[in-house]
N, C-alpha and C positions, 0 to 999 in steps of 0.2 A: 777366413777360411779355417786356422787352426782354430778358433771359437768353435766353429761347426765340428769339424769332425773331431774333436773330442767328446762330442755325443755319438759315436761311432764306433764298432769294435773295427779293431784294428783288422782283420779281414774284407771287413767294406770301405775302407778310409780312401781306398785312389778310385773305386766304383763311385760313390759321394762326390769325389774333386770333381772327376772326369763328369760326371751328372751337371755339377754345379756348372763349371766353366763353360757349359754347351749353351747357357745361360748370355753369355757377354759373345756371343761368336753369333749373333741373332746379327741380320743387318739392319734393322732399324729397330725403333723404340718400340711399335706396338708387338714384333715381333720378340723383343726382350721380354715383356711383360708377360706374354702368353707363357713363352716358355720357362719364366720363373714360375709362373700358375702351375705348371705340367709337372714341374718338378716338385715343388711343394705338395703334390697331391699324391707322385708317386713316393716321395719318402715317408707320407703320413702312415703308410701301411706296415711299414717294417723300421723306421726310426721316427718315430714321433716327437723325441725330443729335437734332434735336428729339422724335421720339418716346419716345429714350432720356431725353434730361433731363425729359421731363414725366411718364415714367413714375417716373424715380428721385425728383418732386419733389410723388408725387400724397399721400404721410405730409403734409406741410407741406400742400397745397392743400386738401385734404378735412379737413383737422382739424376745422374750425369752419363754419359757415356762417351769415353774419349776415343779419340781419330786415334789410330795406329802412325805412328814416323812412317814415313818412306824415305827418308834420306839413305843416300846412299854409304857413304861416307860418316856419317853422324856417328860421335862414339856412343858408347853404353850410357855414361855418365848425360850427356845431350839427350837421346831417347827417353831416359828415365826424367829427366829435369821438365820436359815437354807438356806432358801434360799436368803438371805440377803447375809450373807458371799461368799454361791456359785457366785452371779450374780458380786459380787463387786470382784471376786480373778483375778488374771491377766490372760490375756487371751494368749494364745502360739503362739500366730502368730499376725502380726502389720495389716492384714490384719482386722483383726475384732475386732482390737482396738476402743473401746468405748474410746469419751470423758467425762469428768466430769460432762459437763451436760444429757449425756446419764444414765450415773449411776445413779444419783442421781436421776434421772425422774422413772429408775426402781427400785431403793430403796423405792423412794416416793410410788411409783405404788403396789409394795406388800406391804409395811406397811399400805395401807388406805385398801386393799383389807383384810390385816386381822384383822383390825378396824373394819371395815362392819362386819364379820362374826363373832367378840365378841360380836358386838352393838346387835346383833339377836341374840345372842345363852345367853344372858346376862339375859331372861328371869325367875323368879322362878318360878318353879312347886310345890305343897307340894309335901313329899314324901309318898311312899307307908304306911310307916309305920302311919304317923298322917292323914294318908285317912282313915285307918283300924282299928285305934286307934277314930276319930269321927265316921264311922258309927256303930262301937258295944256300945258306949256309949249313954245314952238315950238326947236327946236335951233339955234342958229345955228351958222355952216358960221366955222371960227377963220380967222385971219387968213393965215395959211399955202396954207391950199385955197384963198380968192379971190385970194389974191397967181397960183398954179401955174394958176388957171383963167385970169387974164386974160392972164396969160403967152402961153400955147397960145392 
């Protein structure tokens, strides 16, 4: 994803995410495909060099597509490991034998995809309670404004 939109002015870069990521929220595989086609087609028009690198990199993007956790309970660190474990376990047939650098490109590929989604969820909020806790409390004006108010 930071490969991609660094072919992107920084004014399109979360227009691009938000595009891309509509991409992996498809519910199945022919429906992923379409709309990585959709999207390759709409950024040829106004970013070309990104539509090229997402076209050249949709073999790696579309290989796999992992189950989301449902666990309820499950920490972060379990959720992230999940499908890690799945995509690396041996696969039953020599037919669809990955190499090592396939793995590792899809190991690579969800560790940075749930880097992105900490880096944004990494935000603090206050909480309700010290929202509810300053507005019943009266504000008092600091020492600075009643210095400038007596002034004047």
């Amino acid at each position: 994803m930071r490969n991609l939109l660094t072919r992107v002015p920084n004014s399109a870069q979360s227009f691009v995410a938000t595009m891309v990521r509509t991409i992996f929220a498809q519910p199945d595989t022919n429906t992923i495909h379409e709309q990585h086609r959709r999207i390759v087609d709409q950024l040829e028009t106004r970013f070309t060099e990104a539509a090229a690198l997402l076209d050249e990199a949709a073999p790696d993007l579309l290989a796999s597509r992992f189950r989301r956790s449902t666990g309820g309970s499950c920490g972060a660190t379990t959720r992230s490991n999940a499908p890690t474990r799945r995509s690396a376990a041996a696969p039953t047939s020599s037919a669809s034998s990955p190499d090592r650098a396939d793995v590792i490109r899809l190991v690579g590929a969800v560790l940075a995809e749930q880097n992105d989604k900490w880096a944004v969820a990494s935000r603090r909020y206050p909480s309700v309670e010290s929202l509810a806790r300053a507005l019943a409390e009266p504000a008092e004006e600091p020492e600075e404004v009643m210095a400038i108010a007596a002034a004047a």
